[in-house]
Biopython code that builds the backbone (N, CA, C, O; Angstrom):
import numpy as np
from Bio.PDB.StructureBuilder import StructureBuilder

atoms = [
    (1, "UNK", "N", (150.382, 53.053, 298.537)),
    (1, "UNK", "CA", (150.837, 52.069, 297.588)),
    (1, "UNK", "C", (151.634, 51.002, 298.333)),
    (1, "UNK", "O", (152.175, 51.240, 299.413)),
    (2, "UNK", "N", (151.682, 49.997, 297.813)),
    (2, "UNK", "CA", (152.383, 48.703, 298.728)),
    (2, "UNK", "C", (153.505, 48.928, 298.277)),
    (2, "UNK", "O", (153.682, 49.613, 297.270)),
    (3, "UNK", "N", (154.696, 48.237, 299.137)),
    (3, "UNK", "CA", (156.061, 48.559, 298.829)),
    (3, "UNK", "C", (155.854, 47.074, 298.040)),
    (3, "UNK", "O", (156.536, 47.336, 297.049)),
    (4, "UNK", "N", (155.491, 46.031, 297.865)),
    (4, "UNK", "CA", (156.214, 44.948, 296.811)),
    (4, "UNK", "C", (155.531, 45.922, 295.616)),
    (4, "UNK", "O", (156.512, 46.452, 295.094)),
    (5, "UNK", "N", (154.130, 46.492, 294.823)),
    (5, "UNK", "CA", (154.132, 46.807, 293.914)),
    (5, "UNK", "C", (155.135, 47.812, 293.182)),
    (5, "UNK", "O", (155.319, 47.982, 291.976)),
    (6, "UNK", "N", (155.751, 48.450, 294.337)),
    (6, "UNK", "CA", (156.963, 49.483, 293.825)),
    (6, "UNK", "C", (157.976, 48.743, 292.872)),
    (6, "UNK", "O", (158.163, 47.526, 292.895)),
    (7, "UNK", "N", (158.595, 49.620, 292.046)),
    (7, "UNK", "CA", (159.487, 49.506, 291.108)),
    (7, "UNK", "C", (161.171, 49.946, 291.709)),
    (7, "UNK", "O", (161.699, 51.017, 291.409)),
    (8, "UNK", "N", (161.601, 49.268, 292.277)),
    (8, "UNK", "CA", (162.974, 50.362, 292.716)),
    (8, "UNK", "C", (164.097, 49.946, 291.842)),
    (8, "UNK", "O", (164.196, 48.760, 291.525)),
    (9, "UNK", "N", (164.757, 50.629, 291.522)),
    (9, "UNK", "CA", (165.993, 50.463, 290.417)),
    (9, "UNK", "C", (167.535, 49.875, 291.607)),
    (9, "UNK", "O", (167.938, 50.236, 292.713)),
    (10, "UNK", "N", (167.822, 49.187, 290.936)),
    (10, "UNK", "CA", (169.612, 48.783, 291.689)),
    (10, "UNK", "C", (170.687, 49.778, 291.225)),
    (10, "UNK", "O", (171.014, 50.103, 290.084)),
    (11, "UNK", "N", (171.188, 50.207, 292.534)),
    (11, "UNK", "CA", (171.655, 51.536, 292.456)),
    (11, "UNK", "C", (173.147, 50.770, 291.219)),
    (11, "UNK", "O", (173.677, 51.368, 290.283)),
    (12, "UNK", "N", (173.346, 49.802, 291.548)),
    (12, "UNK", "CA", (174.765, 49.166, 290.568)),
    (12, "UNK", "C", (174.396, 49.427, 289.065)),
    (12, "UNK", "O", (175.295, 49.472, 288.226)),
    (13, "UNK", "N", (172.976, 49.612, 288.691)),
    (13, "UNK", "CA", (173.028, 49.296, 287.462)),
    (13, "UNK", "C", (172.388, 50.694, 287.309)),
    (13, "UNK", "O", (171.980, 50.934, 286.173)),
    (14, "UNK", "N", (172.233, 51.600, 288.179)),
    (14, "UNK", "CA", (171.796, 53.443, 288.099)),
    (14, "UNK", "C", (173.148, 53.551, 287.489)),
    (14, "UNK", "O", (173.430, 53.467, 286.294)),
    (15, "UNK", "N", (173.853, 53.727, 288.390)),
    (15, "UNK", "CA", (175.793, 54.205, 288.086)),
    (15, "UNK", "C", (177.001, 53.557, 288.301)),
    (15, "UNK", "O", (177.431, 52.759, 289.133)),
    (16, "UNK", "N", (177.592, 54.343, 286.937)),
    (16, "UNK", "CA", (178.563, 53.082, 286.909)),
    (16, "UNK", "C", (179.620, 53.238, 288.433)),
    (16, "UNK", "O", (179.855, 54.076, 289.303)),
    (17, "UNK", "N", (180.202, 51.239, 287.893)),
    (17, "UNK", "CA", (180.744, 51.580, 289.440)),
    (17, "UNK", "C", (182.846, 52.684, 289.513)),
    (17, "UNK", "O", (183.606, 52.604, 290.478)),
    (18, "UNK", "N", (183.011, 53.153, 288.769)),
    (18, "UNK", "CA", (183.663, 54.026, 288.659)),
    (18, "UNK", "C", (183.019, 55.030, 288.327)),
    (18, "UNK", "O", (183.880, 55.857, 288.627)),
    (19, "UNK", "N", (182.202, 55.619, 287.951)),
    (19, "UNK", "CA", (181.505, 56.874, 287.986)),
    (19, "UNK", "C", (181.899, 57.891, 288.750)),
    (19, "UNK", "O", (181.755, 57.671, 289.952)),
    (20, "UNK", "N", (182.420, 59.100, 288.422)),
    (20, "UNK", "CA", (182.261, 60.145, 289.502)),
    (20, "UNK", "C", (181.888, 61.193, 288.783)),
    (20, "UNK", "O", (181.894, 61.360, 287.564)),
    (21, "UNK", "N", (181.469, 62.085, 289.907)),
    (21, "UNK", "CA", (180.928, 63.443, 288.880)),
    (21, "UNK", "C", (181.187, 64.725, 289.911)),
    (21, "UNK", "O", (180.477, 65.363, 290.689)),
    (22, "UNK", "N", (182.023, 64.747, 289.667)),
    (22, "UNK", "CA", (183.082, 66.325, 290.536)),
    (22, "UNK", "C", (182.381, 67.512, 290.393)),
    (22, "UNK", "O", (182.376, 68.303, 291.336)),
    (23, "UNK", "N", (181.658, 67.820, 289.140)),
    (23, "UNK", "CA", (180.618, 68.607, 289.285)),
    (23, "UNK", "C", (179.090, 68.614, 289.461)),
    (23, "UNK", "O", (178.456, 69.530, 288.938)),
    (24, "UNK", "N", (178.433, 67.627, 290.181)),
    (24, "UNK", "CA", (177.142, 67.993, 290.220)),
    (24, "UNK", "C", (176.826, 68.168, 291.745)),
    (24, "UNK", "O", (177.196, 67.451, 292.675)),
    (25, "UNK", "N", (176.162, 69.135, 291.770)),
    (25, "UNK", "CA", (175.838, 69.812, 292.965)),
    (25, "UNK", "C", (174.113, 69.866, 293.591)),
    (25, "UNK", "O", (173.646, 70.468, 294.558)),
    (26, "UNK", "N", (173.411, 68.889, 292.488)),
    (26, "UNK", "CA", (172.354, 68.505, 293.437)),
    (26, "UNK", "C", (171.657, 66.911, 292.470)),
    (26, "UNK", "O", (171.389, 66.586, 291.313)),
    (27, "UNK", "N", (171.625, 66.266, 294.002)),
    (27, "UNK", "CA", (171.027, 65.145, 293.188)),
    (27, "UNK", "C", (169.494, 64.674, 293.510)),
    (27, "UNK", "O", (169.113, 65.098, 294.601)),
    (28, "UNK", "N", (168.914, 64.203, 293.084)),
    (28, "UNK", "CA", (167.691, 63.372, 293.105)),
    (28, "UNK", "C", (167.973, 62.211, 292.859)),
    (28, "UNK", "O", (168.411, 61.782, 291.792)),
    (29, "UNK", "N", (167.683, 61.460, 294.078)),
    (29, "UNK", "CA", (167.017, 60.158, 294.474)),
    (29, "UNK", "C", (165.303, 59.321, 294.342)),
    (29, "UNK", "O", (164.648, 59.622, 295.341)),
    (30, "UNK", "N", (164.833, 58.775, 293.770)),
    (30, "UNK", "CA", (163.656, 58.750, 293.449)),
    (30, "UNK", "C", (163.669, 57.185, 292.786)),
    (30, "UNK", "O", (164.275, 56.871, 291.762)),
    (31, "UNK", "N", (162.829, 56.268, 293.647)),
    (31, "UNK", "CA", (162.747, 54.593, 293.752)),
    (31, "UNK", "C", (163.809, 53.874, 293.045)),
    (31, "UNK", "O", (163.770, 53.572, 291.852)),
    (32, "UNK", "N", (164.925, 53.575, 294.005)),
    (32, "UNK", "CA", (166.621, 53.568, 294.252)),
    (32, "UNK", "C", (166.782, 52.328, 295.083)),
    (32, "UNK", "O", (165.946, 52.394, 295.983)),
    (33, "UNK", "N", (167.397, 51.370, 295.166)),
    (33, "UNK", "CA", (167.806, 49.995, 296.218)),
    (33, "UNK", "C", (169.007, 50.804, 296.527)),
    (33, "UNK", "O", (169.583, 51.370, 295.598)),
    (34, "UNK", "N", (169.405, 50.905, 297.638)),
    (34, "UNK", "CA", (171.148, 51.149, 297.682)),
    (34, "UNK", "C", (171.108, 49.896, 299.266)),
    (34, "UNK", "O", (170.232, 49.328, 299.918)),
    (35, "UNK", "N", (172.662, 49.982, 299.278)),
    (35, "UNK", "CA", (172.973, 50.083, 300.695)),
    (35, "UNK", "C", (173.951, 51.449, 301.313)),
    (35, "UNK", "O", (174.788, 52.139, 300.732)),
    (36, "UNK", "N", (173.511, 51.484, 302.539)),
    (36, "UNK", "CA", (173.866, 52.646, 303.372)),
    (36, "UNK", "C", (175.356, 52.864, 302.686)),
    (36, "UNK", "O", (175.339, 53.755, 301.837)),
    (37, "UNK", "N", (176.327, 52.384, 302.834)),
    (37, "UNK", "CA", (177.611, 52.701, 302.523)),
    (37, "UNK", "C", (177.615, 53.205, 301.215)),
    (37, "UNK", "O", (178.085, 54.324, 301.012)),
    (38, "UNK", "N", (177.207, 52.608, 300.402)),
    (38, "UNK", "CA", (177.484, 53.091, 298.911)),
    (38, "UNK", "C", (176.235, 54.844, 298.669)),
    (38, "UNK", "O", (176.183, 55.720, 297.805)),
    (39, "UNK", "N", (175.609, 54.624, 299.720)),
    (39, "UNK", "CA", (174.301, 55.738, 299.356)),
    (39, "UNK", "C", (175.731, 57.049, 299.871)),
    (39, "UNK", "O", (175.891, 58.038, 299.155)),
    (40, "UNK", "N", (176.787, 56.795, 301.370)),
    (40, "UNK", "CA", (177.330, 57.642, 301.917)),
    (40, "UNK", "C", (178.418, 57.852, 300.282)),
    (40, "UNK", "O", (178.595, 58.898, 299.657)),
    (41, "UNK", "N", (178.867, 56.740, 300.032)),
    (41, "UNK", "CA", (180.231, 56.976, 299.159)),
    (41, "UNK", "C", (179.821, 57.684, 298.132)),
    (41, "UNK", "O", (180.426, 58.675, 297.724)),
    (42, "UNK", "N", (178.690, 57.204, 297.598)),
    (42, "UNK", "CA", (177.983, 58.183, 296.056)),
    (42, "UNK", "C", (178.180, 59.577, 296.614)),
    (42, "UNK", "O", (178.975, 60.358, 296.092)),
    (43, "UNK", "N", (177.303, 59.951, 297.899)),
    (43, "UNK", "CA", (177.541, 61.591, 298.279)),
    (43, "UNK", "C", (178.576, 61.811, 298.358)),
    (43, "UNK", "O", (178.876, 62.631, 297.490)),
    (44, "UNK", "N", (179.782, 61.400, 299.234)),
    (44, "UNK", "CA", (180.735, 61.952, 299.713)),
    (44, "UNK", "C", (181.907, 62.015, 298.846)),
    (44, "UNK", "O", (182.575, 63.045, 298.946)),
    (45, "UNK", "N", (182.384, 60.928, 297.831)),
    (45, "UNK", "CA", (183.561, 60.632, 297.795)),
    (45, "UNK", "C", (183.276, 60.479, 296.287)),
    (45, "UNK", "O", (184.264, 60.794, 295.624)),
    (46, "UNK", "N", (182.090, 60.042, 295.459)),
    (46, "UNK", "CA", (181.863, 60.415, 293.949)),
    (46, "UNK", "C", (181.432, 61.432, 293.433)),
    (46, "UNK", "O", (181.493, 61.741, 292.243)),
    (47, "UNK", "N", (180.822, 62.199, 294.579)),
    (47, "UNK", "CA", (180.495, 63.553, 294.068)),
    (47, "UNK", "C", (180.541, 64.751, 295.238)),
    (47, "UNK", "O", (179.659, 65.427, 295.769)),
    (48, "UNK", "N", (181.956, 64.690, 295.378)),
    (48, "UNK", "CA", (182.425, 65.792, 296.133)),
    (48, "UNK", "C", (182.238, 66.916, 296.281)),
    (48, "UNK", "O", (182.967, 67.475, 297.100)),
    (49, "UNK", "N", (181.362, 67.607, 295.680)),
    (49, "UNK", "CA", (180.672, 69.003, 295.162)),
    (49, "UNK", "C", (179.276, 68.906, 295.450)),
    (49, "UNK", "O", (178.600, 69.934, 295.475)),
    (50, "UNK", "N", (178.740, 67.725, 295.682)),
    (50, "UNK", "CA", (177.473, 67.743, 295.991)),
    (50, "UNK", "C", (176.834, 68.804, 297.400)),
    (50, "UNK", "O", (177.297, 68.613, 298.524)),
    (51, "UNK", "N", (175.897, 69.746, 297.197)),
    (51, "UNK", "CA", (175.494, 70.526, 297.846)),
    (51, "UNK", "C", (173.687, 70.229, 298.782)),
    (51, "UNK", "O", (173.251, 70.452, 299.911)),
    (52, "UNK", "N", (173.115, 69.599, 297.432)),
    (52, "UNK", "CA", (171.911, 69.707, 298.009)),
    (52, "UNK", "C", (171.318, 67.654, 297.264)),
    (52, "UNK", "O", (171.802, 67.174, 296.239)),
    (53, "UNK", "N", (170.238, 66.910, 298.173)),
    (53, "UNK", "CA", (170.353, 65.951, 298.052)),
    (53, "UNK", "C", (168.703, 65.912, 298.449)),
    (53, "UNK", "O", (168.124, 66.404, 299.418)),
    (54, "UNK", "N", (168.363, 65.396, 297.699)),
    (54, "UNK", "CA", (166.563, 65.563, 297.491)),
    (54, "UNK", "C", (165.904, 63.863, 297.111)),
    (54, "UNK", "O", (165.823, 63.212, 296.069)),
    (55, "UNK", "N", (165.579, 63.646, 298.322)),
    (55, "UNK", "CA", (165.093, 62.129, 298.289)),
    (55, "UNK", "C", (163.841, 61.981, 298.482)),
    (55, "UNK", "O", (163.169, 62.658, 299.260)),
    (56, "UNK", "N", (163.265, 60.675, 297.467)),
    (56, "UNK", "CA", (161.657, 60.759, 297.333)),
    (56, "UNK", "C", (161.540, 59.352, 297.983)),
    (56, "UNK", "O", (161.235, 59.274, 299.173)),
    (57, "UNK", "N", (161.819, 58.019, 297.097)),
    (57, "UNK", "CA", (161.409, 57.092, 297.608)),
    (57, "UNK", "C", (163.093, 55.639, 297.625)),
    (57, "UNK", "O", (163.448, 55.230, 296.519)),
    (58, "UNK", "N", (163.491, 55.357, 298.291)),
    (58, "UNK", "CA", (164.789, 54.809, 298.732)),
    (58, "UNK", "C", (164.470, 53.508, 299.270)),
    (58, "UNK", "O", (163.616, 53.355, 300.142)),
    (59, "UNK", "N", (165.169, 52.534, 298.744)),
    (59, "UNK", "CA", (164.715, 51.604, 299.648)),
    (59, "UNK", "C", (166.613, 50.908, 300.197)),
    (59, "UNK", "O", (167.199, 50.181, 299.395)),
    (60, "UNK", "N", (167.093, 51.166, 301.160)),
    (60, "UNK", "CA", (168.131, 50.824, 301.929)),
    (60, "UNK", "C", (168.000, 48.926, 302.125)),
    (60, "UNK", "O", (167.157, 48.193, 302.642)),
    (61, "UNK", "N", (169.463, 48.664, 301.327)),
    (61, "UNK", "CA", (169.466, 47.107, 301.456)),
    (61, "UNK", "C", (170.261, 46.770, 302.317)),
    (61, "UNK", "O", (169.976, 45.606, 302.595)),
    (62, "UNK", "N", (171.398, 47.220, 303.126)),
    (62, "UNK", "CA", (171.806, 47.180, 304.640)),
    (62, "UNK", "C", (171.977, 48.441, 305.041)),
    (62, "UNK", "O", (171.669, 49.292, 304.207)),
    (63, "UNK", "N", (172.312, 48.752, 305.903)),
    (63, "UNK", "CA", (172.570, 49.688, 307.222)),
    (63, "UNK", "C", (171.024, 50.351, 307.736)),
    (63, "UNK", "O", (169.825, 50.109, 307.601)),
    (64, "UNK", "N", (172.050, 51.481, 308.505)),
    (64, "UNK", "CA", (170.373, 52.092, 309.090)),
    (64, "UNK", "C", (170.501, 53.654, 308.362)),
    (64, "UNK", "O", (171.575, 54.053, 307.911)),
    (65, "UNK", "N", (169.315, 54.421, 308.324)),
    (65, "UNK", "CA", (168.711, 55.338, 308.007)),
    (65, "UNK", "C", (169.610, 56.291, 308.995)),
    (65, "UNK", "O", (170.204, 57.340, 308.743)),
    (66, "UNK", "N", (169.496, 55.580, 310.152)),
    (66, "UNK", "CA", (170.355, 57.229, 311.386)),
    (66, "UNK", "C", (171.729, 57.112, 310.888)),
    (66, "UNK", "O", (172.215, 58.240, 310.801)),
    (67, "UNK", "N", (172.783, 55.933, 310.424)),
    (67, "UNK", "CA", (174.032, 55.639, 310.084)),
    (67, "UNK", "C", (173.994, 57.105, 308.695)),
    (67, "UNK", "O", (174.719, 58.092, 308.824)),
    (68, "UNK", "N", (173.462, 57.011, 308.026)),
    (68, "UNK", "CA", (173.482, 57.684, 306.641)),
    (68, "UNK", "C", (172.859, 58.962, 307.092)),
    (68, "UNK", "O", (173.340, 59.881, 306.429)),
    (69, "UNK", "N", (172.053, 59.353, 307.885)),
    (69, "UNK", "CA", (171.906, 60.523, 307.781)),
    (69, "UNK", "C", (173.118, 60.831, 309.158)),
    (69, "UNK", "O", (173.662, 61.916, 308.952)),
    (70, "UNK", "N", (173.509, 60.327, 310.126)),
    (70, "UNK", "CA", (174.642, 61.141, 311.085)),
    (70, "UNK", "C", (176.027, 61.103, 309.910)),
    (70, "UNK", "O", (176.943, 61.768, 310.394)),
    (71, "UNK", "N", (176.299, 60.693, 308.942)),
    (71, "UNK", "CA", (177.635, 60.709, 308.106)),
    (71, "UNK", "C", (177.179, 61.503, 307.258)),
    (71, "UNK", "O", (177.912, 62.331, 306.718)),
    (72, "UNK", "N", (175.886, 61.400, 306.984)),
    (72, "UNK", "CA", (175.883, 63.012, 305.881)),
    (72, "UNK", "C", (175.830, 64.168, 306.570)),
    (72, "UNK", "O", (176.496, 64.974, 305.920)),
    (73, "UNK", "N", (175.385, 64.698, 307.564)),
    (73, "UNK", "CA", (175.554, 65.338, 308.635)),
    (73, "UNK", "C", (176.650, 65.679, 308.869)),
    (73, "UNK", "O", (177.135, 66.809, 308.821)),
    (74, "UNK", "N", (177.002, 64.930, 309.077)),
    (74, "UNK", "CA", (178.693, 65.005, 309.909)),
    (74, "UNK", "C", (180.061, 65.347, 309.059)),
    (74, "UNK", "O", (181.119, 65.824, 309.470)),
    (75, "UNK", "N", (179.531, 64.786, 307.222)),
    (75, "UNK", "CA", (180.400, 65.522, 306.643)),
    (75, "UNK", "C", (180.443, 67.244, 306.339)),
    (75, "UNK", "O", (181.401, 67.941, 306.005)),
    (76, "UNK", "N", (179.216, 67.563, 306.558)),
    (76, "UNK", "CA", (179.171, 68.959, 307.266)),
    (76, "UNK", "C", (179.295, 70.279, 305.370)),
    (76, "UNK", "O", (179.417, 71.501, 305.298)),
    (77, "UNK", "N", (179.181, 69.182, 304.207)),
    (77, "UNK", "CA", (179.298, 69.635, 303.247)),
    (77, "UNK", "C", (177.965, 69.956, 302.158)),
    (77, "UNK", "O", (177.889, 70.766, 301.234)),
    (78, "UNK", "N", (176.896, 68.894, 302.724)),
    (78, "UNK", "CA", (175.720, 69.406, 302.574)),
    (78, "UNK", "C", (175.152, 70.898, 302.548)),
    (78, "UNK", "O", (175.565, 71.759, 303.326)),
    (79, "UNK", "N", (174.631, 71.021, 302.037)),
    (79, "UNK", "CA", (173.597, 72.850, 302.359)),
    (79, "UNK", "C", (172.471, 72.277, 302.812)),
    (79, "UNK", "O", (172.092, 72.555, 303.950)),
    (80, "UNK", "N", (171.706, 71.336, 301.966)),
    (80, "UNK", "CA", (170.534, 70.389, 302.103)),
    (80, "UNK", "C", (170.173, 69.287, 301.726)),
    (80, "UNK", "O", (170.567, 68.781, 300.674)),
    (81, "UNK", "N", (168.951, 68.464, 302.942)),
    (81, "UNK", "CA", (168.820, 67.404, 302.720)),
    (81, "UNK", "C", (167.540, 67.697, 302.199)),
    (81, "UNK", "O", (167.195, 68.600, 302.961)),
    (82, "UNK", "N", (166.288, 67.479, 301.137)),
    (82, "UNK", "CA", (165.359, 67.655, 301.147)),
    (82, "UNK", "C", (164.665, 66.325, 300.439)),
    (82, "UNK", "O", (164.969, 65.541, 299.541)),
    (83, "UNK", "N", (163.333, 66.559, 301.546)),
    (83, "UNK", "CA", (162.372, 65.231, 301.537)),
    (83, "UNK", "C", (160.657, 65.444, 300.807)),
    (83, "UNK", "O", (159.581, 65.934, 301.150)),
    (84, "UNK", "N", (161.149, 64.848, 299.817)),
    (84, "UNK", "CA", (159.400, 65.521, 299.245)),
    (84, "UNK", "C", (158.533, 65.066, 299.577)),
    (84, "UNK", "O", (158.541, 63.949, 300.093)),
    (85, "UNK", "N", (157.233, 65.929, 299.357)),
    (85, "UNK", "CA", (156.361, 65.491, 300.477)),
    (85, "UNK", "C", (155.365, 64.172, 300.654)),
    (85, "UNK", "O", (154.403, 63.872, 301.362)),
    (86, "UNK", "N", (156.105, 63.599, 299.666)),
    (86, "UNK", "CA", (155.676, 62.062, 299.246)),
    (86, "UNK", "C", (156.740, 61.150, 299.842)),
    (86, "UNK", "O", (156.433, 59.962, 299.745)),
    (87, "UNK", "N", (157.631, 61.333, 300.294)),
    (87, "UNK", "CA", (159.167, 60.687, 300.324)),
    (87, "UNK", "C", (158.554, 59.676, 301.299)),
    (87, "UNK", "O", (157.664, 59.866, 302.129)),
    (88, "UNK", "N", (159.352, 58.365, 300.959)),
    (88, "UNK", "CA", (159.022, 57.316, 301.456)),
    (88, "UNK", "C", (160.537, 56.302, 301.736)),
    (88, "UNK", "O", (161.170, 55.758, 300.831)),
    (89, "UNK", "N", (160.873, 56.244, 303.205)),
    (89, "UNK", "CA", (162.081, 55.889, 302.954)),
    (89, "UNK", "C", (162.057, 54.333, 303.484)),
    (89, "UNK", "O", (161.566, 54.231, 304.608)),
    (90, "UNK", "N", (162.532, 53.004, 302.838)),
    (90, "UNK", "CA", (162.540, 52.134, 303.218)),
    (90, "UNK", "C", (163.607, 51.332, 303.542)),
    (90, "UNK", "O", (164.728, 51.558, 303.086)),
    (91, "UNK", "N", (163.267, 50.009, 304.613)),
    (91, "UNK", "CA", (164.495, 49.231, 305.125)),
    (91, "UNK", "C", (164.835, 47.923, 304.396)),
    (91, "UNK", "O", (165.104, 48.249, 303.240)),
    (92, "UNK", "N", (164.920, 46.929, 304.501)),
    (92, "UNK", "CA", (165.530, 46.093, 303.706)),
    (92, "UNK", "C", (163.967, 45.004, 304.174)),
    (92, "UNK", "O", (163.694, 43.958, 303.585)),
    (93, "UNK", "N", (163.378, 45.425, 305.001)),
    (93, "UNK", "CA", (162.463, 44.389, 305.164)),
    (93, "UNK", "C", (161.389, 44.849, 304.355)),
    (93, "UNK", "O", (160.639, 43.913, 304.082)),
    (94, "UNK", "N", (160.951, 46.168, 303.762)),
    (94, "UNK", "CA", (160.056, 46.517, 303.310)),
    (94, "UNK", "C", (159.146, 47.682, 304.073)),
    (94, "UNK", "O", (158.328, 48.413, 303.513)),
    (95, "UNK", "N", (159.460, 47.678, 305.377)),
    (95, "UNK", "CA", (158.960, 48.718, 305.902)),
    (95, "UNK", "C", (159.148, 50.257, 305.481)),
    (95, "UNK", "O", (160.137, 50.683, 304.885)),
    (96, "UNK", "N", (157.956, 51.083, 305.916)),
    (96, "UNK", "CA", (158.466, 52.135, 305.270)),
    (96, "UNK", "C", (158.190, 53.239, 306.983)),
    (96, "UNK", "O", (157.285, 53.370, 307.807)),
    (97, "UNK", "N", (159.662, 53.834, 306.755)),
    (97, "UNK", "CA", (159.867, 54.041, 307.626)),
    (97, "UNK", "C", (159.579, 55.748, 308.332)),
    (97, "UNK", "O", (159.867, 55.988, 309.505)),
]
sb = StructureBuilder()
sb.init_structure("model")
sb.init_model(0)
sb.init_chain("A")
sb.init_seg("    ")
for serial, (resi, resn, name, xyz) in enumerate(atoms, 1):
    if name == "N":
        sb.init_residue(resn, " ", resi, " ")
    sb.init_atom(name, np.array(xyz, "f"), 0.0, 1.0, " ", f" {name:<3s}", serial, name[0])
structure = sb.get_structure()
């Protein structure tokens, strides 16, 4: 499928921007705009309990892909990252990476 026919949602208007959710412990990601920082802050710091993180199709509007996965990594609070077997992760140019 071409990435312009894709549909991706703006993560600002997914959740609110005070939103937190102290209890959810697994999320799905599935045709999402973020940028890297806010993709780290949603995991880390709005949903502090988050355990497992299951991404299909993403499209990243700044940073890099290694930035977000070495800080999810590195917060070391993960159990899992899981990539379905469709998962399609993209950069701000459209590539899919």
């Amino acid at each position: 499928m071409e990435f312009e026919a894709l549909t991706f949602y703006n993560y600002k208007y997914v959740f609110p921007k005070e939103g937190e959710w102290p209890a959810l412990e697994t999320l799905v990601l599935y045709r999402i705009s973020i940028k890297a920082v806010d993709l780290i802050h949603l995991s880390d710091v709005r949903m502090p309990n988050l355990l497992h993180l299951r991404i299909r199709e993403i499209r990243l509007l700044e940073g890099t892909w290694e930035g977000v996965f070495e800080c999810l990594k590195g917060s070391g609070r993960l159990s899992s990252i899981r990539f379905d077997r469709k998962a399609d992760l993209y950069h701000r140019y459209g590539e899919n990476l």
